[in-house]
N, C-alpha and C positions, 0 to 999 in steps of 0.2 A: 452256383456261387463258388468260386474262387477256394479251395480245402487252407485252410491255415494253417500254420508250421506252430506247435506246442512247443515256445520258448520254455515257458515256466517249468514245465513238465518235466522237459530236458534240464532241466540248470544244471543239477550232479552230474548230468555225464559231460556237458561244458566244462564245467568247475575238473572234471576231472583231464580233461582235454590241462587244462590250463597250468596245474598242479604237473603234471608230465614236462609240458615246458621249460616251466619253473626250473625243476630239478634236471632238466638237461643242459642248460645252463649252469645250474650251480657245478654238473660234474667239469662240464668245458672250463670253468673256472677255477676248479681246481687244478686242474691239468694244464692249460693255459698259462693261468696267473691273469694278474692285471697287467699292465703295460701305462708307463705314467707318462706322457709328454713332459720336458723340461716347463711347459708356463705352472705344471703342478709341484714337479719333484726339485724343478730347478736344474743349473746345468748352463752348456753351449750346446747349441746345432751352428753351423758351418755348411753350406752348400754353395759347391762348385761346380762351374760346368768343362767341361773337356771334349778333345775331340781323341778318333784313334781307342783304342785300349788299355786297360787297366790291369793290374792282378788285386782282387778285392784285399788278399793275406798281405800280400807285398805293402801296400798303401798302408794297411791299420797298423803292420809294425815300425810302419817306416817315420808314420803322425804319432803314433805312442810315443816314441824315442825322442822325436823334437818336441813335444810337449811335455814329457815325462809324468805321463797318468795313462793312466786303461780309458779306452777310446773303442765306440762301435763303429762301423764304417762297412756302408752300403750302398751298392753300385744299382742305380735304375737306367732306364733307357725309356726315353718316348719314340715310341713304332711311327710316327706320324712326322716328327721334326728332324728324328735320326739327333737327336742333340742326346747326351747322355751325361745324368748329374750323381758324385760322390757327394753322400751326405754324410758331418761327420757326426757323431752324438758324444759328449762326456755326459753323464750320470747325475753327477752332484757338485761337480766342481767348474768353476768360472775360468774362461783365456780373457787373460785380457788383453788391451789392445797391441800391447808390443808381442805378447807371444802372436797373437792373429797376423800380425805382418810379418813377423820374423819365422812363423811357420806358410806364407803365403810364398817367401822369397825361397825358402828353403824345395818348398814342391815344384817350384816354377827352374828350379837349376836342378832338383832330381828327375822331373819329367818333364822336361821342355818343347819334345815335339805333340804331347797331350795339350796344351797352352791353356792350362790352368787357367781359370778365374772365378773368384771369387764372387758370389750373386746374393747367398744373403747368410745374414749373420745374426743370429739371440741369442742373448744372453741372461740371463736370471738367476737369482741368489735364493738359495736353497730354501730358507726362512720366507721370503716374498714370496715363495710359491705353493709352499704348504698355506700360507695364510690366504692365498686369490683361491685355492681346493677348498677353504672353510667357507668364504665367502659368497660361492659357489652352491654348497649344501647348503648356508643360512639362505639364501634366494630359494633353492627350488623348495624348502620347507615353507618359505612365507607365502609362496605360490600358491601351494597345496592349500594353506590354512585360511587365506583368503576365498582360494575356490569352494571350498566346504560352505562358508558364509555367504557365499555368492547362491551357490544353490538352493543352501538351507532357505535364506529369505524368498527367491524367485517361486519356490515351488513349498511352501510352507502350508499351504491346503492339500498338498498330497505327504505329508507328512516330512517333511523339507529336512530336516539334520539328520535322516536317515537315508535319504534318496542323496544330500550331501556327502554321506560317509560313503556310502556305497561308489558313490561317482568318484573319490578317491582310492578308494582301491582297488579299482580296473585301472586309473590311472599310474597306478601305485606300479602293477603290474606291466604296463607298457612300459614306463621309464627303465624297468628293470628289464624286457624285452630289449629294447634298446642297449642298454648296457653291454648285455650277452652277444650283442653283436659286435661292438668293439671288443667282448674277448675273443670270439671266434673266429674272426678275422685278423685278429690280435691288430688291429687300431690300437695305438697310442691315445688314454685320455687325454685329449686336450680343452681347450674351452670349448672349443665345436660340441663337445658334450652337453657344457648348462644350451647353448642354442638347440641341441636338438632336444632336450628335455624338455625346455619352456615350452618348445612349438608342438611337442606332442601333446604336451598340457591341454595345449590351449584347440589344437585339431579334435583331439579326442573329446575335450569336454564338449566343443560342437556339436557332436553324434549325437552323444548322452543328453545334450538338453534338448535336440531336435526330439528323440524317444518322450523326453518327461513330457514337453509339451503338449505332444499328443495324449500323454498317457491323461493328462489335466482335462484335455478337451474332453476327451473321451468319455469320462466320471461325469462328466458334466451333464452328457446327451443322452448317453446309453441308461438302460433299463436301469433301476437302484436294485435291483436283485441280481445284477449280475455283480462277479466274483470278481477279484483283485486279481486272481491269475487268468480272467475272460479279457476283462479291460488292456490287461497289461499284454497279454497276448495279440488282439487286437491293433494294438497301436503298435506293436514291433513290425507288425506284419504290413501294416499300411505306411509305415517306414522304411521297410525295407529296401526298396529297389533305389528310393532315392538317396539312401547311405552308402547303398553297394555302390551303384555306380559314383557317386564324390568319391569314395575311396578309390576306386581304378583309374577314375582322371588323374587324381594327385600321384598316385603310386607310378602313372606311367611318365609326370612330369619330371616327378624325382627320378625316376629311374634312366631317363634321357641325360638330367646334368650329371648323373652319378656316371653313362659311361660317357661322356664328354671328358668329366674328369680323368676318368683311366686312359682315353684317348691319347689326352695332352700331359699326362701323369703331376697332376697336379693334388696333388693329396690332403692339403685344406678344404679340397672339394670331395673329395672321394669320403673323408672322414665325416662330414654332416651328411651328406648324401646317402649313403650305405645303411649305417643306423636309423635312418630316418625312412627309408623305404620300410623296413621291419615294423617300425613302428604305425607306420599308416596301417601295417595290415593289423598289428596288435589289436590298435583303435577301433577300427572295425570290431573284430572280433567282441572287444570287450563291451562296448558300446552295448553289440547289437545280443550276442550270445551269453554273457556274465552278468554286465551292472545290471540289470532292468530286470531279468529274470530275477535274481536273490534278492534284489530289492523288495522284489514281490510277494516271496516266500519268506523274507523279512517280514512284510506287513500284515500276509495272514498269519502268520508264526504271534505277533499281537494282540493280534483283533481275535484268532481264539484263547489266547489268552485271559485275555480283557473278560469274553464273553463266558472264561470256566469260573474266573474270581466271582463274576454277578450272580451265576448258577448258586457258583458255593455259596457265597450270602443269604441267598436268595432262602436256600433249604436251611440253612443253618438260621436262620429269624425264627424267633419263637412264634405260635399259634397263640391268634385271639380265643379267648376263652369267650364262650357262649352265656350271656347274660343270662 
């Protein structure tokens, strides 16, 4: 027979796997910072294509001066098209449309053999964008709280709003896996964020209810003398290969449009892509190595509970007196 791998057993050294993480994240984040896309902080981007050569300093003080505000300005190039695009960024403040033409004509007479042109243009007001970032958290919280209710109901004979809670915070934990990937790569938050949040949500919860299910079947069949952490280990183990392998098909899908993107340098793509690869392996991990296992050690953490208070009762009831 087949030797089974002690999920339960291990959950601490998991957990402690997870916890390291965590906190290597939070240093990159300090060190990092976050990075807001204008749909959050608000602001202009400006994206132009040109042929020939640039000087990145030359460009940012030459668009400072005809717009008169602090401007970031970064030069990419696609290795594939040989096309090469200046993106402009302002912060918190709006061009509107006479300064965009009036600085469109202004580049096109200061570098005229580059032949400027003008490919896309957002804009967003400071206030509308702090309000779609709130919008954003009310959604992935309603997410979450729905999911809890989702599982507590489906799985309510293996003790359902605790296999619920637990399925949330491995979730809890990838989104935040995720995130730490836009800091370390210093991605710009943009909404590609709430998409890749939702779909980790909703991948990861996948894993975890494939595990419950079995964990259900399993209670059902096997021995009633067997242990919560036999059951639970059992049904990890017979899950196993066919979580490992979903995860590697997905991770290698994303990881194909993630370098398509870098290919064509197309960065709407690279931004859900990137994050999104991390998080499939999160998922995994929490899935198969965190929820299930503490969920476990949850439930017997109960159950001897339950069984010290009946003991206690039990000795604590006064003796019948002998007639």
């Amino acid at each position: 027979m087949k030797k089974e791998i002690n999920f339960v057993g291990n959950a601490k050294k998991y957990l402690c796997v997870t916890l390291a993480v965590l906190v290597f994240g939070i240093v990159c984040n300090i060190i990092f910072g976050t990075q807001l896309d204008i749909s959050f902080k608000g602001g202009t981007l400006l994206k132009y294509t040109y042929v020939g050569d640039l000087d990145e300093q030359s460009v940012s003080d030459f668009i400072g001066q005809q717009l008169g505000m602090e401007v970031e300005v970064q030069l990419s190039s696609n290795d594939l098209t040989k096309d090469t695009n200046l993106l402009t960024v302002t912060a918190t403040e709006d061009i509107s449309l006479e300064q965009s033409t009036a600085l469109d004509e202004a580049l096109t007479a200061q570098y005229p053999d580059q032949q400027l042109v003008l490919s896309n243009s957002n804009s967003l007001n400071p206030s509308m964008g702090r309000l779609f970032f709130i919008k954003c958290l009310v959604a992935i919280l309603l997410a979450s709280i729905f999911l809890v209710i989702y599982v507590a109901l489906r799985f309510r004979k293996i003790g359902g709003w605790t296999a619920g809670v637990m399925a949330v915070l491995a979730l809890l934990n990838d989104v935040l896996v995720a995130y730490f990937a836009f800091v370390v790569f210093q991605i710009p938050l943009n909404d590609n964020f709430v998409a890749v949040v939702l779909s980790i949500l909703g991948y990861s919860l996948n894993d975890t209810i494939v595990i419950y299910d079995r964990i259900r079947e399993n209670r059902r069949i096997m021995d009633s003398k067997c242990s919560i952490a036999e059951v639970v280990n059992r049904s990890i183990n017979q899950s196993f290969t066919r979580t490992l392998n979903t995860s590697i098909c997905t991770f290698i899908a994303i990881a194909t449009v993630a370098v398509v993107g870098l290919i064509f340098n197309l960065d709407s793509i690279i931004s859900f892509a990137v994050p999104m690869m991390f998080g499939v392996i999160s998922g995994f991990y929490t899935s198969v190595f965190l929820c299930s296992p503490l969920w476990a050690r949850w439930q017997q953490h109960i159950l001897d509970k339950n069984q010290a208070n009946k003991a206690q009762k039990k000795g604590s009831s006064p003796k019948k007196q002998k007639a």
